[in-house]
KETIDREN-405106 format. One line per field, with one value per residue (C-alpha): residue in three letters; chain; y, z negated, x. Coordinates in steps of 0.05 Angstrom, whole numbers, plus 5000, padded with zeros to 4 digits. Each point is the difference from the previous one (the first is absolute). Example, Ala and Ser with C-alpha at 12.3 -4.5 7.8 and 13.67 -1.06 7.14 Angstrom:
2
res = (ala/ser)
chain = (A/A)
py = (4910/5069)
pz = (4844/5013)
px = (5246/5027)
END
This chain:
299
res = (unk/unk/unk/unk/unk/unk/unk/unk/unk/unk/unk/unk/unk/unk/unk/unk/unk/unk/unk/unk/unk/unk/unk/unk/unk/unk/unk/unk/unk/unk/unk/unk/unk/unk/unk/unk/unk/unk/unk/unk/unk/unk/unk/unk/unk/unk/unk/unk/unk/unk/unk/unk/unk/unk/unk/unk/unk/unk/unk/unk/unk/unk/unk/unk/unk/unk/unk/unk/unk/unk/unk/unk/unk/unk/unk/unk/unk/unk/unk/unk/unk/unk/unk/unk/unk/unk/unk/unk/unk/unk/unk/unk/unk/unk/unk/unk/unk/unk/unk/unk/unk/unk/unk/unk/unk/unk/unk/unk/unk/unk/unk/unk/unk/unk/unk/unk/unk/unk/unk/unk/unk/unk/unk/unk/unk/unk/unk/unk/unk/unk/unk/unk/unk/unk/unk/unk/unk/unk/unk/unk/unk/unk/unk/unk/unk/unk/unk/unk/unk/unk/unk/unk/unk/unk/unk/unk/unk/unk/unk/unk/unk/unk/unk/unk/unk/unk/unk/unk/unk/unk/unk/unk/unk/unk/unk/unk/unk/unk/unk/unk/unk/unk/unk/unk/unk/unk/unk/unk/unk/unk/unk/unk/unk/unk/unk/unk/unk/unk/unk/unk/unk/unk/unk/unk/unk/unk/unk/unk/unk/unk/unk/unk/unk/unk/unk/unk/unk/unk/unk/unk/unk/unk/unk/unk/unk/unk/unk/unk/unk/unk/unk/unk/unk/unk/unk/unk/unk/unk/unk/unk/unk/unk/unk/unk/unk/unk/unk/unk/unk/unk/unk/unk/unk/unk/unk/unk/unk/unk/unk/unk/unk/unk/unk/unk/unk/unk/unk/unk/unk/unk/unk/unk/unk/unk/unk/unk/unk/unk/unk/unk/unk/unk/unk/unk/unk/unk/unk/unk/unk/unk/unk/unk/unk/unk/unk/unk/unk/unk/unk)
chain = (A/A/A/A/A/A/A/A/A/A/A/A/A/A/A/A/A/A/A/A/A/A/A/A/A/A/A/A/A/A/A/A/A/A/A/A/A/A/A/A/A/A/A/A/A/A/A/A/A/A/A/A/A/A/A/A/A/A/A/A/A/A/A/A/A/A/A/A/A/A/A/A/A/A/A/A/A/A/A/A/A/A/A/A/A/A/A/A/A/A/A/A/A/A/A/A/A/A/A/A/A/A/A/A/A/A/A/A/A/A/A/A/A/A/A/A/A/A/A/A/A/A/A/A/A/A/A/A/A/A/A/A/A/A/A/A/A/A/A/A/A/A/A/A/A/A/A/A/A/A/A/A/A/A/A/A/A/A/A/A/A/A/A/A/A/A/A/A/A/A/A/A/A/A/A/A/A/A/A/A/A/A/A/A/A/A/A/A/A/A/A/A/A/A/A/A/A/A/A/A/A/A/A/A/A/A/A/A/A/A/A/A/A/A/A/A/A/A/A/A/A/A/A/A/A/A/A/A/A/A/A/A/A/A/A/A/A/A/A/A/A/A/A/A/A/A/A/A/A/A/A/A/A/A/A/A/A/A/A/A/A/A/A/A/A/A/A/A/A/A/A/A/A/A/A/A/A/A/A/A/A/A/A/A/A/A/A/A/A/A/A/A/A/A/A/A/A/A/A)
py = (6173/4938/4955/4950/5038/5039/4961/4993/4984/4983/5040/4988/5053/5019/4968/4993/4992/5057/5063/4960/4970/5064/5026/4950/5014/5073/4995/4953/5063/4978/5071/4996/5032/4959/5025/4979/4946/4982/4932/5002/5054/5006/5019/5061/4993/4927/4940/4977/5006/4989/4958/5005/4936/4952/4977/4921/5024/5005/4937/4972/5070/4983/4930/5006/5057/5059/5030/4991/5018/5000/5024/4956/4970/4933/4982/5006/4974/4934/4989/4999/4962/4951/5011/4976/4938/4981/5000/4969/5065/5016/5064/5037/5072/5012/5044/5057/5014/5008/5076/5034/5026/4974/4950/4967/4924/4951/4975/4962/5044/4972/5034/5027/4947/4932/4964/4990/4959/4980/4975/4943/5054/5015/4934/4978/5077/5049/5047/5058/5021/5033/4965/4930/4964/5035/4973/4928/5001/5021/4951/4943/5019/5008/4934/5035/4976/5064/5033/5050/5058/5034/5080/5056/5059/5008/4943/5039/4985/4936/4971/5050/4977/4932/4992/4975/4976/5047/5035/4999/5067/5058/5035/5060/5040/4955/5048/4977/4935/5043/5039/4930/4965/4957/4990/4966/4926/4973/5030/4963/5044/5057/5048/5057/5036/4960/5021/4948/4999/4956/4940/5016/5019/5075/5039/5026/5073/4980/4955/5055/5036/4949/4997/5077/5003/4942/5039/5060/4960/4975/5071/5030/4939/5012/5071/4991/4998/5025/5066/5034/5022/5050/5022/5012/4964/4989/4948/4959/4991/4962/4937/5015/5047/4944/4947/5042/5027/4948/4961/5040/4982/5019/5081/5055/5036/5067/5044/5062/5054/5037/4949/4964/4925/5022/4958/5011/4937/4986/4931/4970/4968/4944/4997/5046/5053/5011/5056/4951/4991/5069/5005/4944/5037/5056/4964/4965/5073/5004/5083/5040/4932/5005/4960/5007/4956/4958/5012/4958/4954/4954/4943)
pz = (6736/5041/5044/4951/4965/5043/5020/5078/5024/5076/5028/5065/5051/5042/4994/4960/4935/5005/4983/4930/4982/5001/4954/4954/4989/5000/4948/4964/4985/5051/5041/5057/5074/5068/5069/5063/5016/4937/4970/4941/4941/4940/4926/4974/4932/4996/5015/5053/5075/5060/5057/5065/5046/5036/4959/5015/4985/4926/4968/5032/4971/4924/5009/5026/4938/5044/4978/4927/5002/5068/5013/5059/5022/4971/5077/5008/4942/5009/5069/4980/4944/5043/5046/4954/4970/5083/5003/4928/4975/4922/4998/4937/5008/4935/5007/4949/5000/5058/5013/5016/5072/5070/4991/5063/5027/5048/5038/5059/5060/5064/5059/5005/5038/4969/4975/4920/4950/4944/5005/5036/5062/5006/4998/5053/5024/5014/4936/5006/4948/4964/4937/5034/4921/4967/5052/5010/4920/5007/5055/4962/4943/5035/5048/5065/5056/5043/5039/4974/5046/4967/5023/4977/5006/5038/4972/5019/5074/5002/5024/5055/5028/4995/4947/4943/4992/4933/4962/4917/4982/4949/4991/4955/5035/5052/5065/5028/5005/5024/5045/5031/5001/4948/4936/4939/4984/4934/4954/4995/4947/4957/4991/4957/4979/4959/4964/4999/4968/5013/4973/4981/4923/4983/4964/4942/5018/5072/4944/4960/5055/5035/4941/4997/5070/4993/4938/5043/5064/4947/4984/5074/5017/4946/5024/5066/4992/4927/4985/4925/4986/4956/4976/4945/4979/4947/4950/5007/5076/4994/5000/5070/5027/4973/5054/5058/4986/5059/4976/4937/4929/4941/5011/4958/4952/4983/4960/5029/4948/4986/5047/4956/5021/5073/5003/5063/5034/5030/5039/5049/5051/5037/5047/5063/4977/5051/5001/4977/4943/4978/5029/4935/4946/5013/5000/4938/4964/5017/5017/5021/5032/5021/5034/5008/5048/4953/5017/4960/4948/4942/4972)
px = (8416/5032/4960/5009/4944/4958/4942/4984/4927/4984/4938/4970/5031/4939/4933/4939/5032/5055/4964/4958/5066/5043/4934/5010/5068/4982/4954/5039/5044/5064/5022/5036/4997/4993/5037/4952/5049/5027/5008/5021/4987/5024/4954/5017/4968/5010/5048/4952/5014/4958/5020/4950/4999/4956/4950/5013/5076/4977/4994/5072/5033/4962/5024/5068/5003/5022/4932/4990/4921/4952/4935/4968/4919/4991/4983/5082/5021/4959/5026/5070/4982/4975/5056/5053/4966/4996/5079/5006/5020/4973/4967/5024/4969/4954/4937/5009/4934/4940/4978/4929/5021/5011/4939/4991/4980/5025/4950/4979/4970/4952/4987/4932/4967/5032/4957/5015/4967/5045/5079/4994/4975/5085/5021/5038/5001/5065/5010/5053/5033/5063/4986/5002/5024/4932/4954/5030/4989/4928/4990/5030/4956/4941/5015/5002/5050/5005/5059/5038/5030/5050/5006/5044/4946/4933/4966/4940/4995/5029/4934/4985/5068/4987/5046/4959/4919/4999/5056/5022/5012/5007/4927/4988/4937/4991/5001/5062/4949/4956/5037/5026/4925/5023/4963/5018/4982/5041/5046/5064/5043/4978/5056/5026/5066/5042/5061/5057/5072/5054/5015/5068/5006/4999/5051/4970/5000/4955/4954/4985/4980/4960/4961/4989/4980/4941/4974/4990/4974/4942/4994/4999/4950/4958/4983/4991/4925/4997/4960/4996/4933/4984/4915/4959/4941/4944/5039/4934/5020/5062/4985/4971/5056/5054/4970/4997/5083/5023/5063/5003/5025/4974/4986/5034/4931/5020/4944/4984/4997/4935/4968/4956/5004/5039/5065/5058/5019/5068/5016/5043/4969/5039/4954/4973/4944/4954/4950/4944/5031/5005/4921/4988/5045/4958/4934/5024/5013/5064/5023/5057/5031/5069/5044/5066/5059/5054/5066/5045/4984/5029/4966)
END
């Protein structure tokens, strides 16, 4: 199959994202095999091939159509966004849809020991950045004149060199704050994984496969957390046992045979199933409680 119809997606070469975003393509059913220094690879079950780059390299390859698909943080995406509509360029990249991974937030960070209450406590201050579009949109929004100090990396110690009163940055578990003596004040951006295509029109051979591949991101995202539980219980108990299934549908009621009024249960849960919850099946009458991981599924 010719490149005119063998889809290429851009995928952050080393980073946070990498390793989910290679999963999702795993599990999405696309083969293929990855040298250590490789940047390109090429599907071996499908017409989809993997390009790694720099993650803020991904929205100009999805817009300049060398990339016909991209998967890249919101916290990027907006930035460029922004980027573009500052040199009166029109932003044309359309968000395919937004994915359950990479969750993060931009936020605003304060040393320790300045003194913070509210916005107006950074006005006038140094703020370091390497999203310096997001935050003058925030601060416009929020009317706060401040300074903003662009930086390419280490954001983090900006203010112990002097650099910067308080830094905008990526947070996720918050101990590179910590770690730093930072701590987190207001979230400007939250973020996820978003999967974009290009504006250019498809061929119809890349549409139809476009539209295969969302169909099976819904189905890899609606696993993620998703557990099928099989148990028995009293037919009287159901009503009961139905509310405490957490994110679950309308339960499959088999009758058990030679059981009297004993009935099997089997339901999908979209949601996580925590001990407790198999503590109040059991207290409800529920036995022989079984739960078992999803791994594909097919609304």
């Amino acid at each position: 199959m010719d490149r005119q119809q063998r889809l290429r997606i851009a995928v952050q070469k080393s980073g946070r994202l990498t390793d989910e975003s290679l999963d999702l393509l795993h599990r999405c059913g696309l083969k293929f095999s990855r040298g250590k220094d490789q940047l390109m690879c090429y599907g071996e079950n499908m017409p989809l091939d993997v390009l790694f780059v720099r993650d803020d390299d991904i929205p100009d390859l999805v817009q300049e159509d060398v990339c016909d698909l991209g998967l890249v943080g919101l916290n990027v995406l907006e930035e460029k966004r922004l980027a573009m509509l500052a040199r009166g360029t029109t932003p044309r990249i359309e968000i395919l849809q937004k994915l359950d991974f990479g969750r993060c937030r931009l936020s605003l960070a304060v040393p320790q020991d300045f003194a913070f209450d509210g916005l107006q406590s950074i006005a006038g201050k140094r703020i370091a950045t390497t999203y310096p579009h997001v935050l003058a949109r925030f601060l416009r929004e929020s009317g706060i004149a401040a300074e903003i100090v662009t930086l390419s990396g280490a954001v983090e110690i900006a203010p112990r060199l002097g650099r910067a009163d308080l830094i905008c940055d990526l947070v996720s578990t918050g101990s590179t704050l910590t770690a730093n003596h930072l701590r987190e004040v207001a979230a400007v951006l939250a973020s996820q994984v978003c999967l974009v295509r290009t504006p250019v029109a498809l061929p119809d051979v890349k549409a139809d496969w476009v539209r295969r591949l969302l169909v099976r991101v819904d189905g890899v995202q609606q696993v993620r957390e998703s557990k099928y539980i099989m148990l028995h219980a009293p037919r009287a108990a159901l009503p009961q046992i139905a509310k405490l299934l957490p994110g679950s549908e309308s339960p499959t009621v088999i009758p058990l045979d030679g059981t009297g009024d004993k009935v099997a249960v089997h339901a999908v849960c979209r949601e996580t199933v925590f001990w407790e919850t198999l503590e109040s099946l059991k207290a409800a009458g529920a036995s022989a409680i079984l739960v078992l991981p999803v791994e594909k599924m097919l609304a």
